[in-house]
N, CA, C and O atoms as a DFTB+ gen file, in Angstrom:
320 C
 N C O
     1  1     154.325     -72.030    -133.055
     2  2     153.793     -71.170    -134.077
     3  2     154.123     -71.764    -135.437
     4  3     155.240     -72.255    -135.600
     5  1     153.303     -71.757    -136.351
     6  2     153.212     -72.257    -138.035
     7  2     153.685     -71.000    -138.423
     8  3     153.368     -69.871    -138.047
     9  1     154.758     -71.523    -139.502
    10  2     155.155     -70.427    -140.506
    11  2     154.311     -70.344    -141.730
    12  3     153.967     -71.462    -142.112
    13  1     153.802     -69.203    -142.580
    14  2     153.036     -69.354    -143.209
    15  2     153.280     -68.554    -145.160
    16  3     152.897     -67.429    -145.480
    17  1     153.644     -69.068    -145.640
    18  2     153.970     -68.106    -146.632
    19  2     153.180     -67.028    -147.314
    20  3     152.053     -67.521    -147.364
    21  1     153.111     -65.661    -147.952
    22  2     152.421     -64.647    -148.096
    23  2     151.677     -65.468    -149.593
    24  3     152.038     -66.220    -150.498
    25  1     150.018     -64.510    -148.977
    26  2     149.123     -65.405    -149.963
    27  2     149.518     -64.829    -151.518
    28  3     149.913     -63.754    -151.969
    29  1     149.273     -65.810    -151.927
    30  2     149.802     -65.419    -153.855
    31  2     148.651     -65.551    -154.902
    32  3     147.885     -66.395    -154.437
    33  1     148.071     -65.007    -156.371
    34  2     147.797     -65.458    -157.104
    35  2     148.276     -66.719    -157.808
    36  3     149.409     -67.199    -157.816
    37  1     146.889     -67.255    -158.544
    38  2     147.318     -68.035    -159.941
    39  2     148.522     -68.095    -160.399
    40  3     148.992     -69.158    -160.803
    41  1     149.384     -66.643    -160.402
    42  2     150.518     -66.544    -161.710
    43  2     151.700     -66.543    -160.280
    44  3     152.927     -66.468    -160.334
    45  1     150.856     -66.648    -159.126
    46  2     152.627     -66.901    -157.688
    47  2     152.807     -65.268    -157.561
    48  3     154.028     -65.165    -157.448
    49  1     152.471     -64.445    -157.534
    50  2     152.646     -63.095    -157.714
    51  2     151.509     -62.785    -156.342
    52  3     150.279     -62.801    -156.288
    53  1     152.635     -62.491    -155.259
    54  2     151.987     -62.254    -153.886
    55  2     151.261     -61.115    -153.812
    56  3     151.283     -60.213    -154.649
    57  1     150.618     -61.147    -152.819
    58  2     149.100     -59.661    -152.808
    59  2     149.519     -59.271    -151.822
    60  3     149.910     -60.006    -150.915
    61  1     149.527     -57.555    -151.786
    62  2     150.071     -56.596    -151.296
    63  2     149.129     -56.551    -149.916
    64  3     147.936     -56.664    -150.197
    65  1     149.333     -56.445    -148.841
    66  2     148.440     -56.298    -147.420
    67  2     148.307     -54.974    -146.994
    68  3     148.987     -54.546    -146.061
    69  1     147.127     -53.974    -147.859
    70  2     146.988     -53.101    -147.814
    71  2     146.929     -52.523    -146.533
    72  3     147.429     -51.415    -146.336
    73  1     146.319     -53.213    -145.561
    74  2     145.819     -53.036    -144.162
    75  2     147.468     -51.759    -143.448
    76  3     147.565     -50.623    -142.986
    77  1     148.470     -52.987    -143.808
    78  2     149.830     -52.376    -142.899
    79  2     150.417     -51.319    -143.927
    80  3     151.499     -50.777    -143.700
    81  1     149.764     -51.076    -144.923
    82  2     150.502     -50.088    -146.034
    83  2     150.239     -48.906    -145.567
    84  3     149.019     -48.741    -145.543
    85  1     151.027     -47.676    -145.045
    86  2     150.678     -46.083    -144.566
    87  2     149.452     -46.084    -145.472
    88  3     149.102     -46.924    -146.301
    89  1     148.825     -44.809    -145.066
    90  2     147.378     -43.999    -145.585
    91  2     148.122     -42.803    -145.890
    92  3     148.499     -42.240    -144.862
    93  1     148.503     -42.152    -147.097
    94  2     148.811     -40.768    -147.254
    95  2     148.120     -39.721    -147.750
    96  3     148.569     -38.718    -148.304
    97  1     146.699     -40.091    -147.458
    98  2     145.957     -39.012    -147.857
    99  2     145.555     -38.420    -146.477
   100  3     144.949     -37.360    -146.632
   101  1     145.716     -38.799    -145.097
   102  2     145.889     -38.337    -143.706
   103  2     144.711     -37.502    -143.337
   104  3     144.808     -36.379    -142.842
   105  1     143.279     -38.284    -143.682
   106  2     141.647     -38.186    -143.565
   107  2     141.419     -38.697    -142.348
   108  3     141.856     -39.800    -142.016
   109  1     140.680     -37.900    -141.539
   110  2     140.370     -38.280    -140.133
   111  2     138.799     -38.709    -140.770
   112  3     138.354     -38.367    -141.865
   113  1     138.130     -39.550    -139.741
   114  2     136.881     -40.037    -140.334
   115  2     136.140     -39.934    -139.254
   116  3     136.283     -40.628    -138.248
   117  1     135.070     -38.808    -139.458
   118  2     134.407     -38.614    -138.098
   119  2     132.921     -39.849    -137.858
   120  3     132.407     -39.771    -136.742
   121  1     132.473     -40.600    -138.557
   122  2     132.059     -41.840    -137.558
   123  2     131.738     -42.784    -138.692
   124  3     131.315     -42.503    -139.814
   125  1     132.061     -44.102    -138.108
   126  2     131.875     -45.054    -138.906
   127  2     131.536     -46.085    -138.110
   128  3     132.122     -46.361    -137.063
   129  1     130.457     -46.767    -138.634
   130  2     130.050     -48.203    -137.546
   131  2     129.147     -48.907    -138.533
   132  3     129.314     -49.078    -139.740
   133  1     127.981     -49.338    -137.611
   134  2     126.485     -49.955    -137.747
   135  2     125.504     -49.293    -136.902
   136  3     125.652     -48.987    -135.719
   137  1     124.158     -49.045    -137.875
   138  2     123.073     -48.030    -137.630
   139  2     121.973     -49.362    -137.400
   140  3     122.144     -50.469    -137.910
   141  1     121.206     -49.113    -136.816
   142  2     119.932     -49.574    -136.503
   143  2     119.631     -50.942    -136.193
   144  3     118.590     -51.490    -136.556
   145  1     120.756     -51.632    -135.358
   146  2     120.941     -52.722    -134.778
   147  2     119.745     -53.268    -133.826
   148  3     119.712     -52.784    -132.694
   149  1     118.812     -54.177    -134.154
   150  2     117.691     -54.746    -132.993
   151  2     118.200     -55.488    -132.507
   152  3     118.414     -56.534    -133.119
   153  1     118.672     -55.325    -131.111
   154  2     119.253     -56.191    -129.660
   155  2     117.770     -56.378    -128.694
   156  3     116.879     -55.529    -128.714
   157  1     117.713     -57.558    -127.924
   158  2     116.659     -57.622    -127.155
   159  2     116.992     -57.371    -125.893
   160  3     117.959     -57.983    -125.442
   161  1     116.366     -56.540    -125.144
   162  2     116.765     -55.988    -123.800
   163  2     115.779     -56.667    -122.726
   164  3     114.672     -57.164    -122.938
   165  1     116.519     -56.546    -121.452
   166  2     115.740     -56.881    -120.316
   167  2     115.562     -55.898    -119.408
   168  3     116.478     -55.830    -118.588
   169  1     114.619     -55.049    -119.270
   170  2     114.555     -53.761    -118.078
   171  2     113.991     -55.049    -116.717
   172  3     113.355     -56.101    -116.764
   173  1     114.717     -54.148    -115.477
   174  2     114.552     -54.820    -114.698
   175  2     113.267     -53.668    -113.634
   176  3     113.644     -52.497    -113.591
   177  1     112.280     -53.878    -113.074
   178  2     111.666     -52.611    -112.678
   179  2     110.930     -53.386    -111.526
   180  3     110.431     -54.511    -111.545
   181  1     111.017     -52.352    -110.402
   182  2     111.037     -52.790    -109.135
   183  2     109.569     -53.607    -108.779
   184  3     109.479     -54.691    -108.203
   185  1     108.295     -52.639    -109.368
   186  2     106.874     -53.244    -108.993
   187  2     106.728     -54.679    -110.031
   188  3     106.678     -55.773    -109.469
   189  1     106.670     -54.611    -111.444
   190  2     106.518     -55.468    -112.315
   191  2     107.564     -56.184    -112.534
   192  3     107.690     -56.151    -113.758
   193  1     108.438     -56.845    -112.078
   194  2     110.019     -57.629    -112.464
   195  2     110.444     -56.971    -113.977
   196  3     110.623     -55.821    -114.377
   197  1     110.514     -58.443    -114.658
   198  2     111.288     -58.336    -115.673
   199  2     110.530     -57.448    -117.115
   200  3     109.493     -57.964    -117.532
   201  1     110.856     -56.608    -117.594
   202  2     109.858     -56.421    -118.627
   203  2     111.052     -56.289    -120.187
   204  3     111.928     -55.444    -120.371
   205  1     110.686     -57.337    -121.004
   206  2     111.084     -57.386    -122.207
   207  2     110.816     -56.464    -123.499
   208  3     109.753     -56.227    -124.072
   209  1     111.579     -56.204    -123.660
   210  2     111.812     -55.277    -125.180
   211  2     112.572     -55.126    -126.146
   212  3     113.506     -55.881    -125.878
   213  1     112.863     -54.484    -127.419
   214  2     113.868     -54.633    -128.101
   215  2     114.435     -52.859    -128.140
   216  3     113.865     -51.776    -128.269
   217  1     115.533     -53.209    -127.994
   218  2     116.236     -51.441    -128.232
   219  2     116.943     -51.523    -130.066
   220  3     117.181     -52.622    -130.566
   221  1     117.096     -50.704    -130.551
   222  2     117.872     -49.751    -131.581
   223  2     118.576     -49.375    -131.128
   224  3     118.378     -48.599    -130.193
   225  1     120.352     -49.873    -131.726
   226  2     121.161     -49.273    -131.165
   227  2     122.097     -48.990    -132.656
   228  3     122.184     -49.770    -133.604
   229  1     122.819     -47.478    -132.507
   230  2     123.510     -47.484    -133.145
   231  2     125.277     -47.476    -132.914
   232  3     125.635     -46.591    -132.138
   233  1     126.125     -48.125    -133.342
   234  2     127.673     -48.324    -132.489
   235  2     128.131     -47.771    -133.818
   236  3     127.965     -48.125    -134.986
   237  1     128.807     -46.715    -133.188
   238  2     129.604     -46.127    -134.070
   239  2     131.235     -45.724    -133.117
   240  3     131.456     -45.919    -131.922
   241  1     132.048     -45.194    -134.042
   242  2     133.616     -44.644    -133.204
   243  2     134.207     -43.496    -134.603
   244  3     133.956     -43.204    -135.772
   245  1     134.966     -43.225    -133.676
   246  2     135.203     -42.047    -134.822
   247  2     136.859     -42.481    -135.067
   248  3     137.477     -42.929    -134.101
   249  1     137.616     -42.313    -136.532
   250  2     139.338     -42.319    -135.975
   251  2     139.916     -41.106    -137.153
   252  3     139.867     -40.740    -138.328
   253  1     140.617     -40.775    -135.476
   254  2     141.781     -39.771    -136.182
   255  2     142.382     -40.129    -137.637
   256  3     142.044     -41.087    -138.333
   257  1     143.512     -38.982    -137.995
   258  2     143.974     -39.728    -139.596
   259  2     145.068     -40.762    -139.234
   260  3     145.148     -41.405    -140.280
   261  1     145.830     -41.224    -138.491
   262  2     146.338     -42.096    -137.888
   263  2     145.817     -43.408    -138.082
   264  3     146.543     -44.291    -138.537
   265  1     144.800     -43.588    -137.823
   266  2     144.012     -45.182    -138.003
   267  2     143.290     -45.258    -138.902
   268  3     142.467     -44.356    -139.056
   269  1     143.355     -46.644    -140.051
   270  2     142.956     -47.172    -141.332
   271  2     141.819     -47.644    -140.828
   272  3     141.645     -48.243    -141.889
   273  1     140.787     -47.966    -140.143
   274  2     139.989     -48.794    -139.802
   275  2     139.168     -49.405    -138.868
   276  3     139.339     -48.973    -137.729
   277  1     138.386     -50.216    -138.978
   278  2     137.840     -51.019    -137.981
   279  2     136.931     -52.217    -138.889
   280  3     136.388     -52.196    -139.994
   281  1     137.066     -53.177    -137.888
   282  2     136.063     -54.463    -138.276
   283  2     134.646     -54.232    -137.887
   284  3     134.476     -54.108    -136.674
   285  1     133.509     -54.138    -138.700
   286  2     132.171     -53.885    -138.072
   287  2     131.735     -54.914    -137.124
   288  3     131.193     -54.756    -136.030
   289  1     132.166     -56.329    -137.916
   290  2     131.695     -57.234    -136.480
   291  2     132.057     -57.359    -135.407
   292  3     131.568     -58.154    -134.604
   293  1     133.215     -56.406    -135.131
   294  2     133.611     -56.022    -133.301
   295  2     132.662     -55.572    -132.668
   296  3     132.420     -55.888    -131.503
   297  1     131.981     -54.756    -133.361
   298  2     130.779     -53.532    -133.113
   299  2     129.863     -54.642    -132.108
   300  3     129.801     -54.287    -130.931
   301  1     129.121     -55.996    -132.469
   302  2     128.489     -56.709    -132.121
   303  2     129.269     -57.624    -131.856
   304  3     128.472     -58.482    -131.477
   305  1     130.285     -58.085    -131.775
   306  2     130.624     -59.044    -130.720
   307  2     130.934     -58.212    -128.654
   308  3     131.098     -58.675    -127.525
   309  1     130.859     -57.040    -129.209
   310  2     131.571     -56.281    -127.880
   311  2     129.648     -56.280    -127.014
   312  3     129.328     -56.605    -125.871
   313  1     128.764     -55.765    -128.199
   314  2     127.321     -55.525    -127.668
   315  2     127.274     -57.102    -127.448
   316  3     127.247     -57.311    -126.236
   317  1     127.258     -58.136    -128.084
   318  2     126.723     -59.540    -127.820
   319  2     127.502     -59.971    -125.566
   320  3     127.244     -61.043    -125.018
């Protein structure tokens, strides 16, 4: 493992990593994601085989006041 020192400004004056800093305003967030995602689908159907299309999908999650977050591009690496 590389040791890495905390990233700094211009003036050497390190930046605070908000991410691990508590949340004390303790807001639950009822959904947050990506809306109207075009993925290309494959229906599989017994008389005609394969039939191609595109779906709309929306990935959303909801978090208690406990959790700061999420990365949207999880959203589509999990669908990819």
């Amino acid at each position: 493992m590389i040791a890495t020192s905390p990233v700094t400004t211009a003036n050497q004056t390190p930046l605070v990593d908000i991410q691990s800093t508590p949340d004390q305003r303790n807001i639950p967030i009822d959904k947050v994601g990506v809306k109207r995602v075009k993925y290309p689908i494959q229906v599989r159907e017994r008389e005609n085989g394969l039939q191609h299309t595109v779906g709309i999908l929306s990935l959303t999650v909801d978090f208690p006041k406990e959790f700061k977050g999420t990365h949207m591009s999880r959203f589509l690496e999990v669908l990819g």
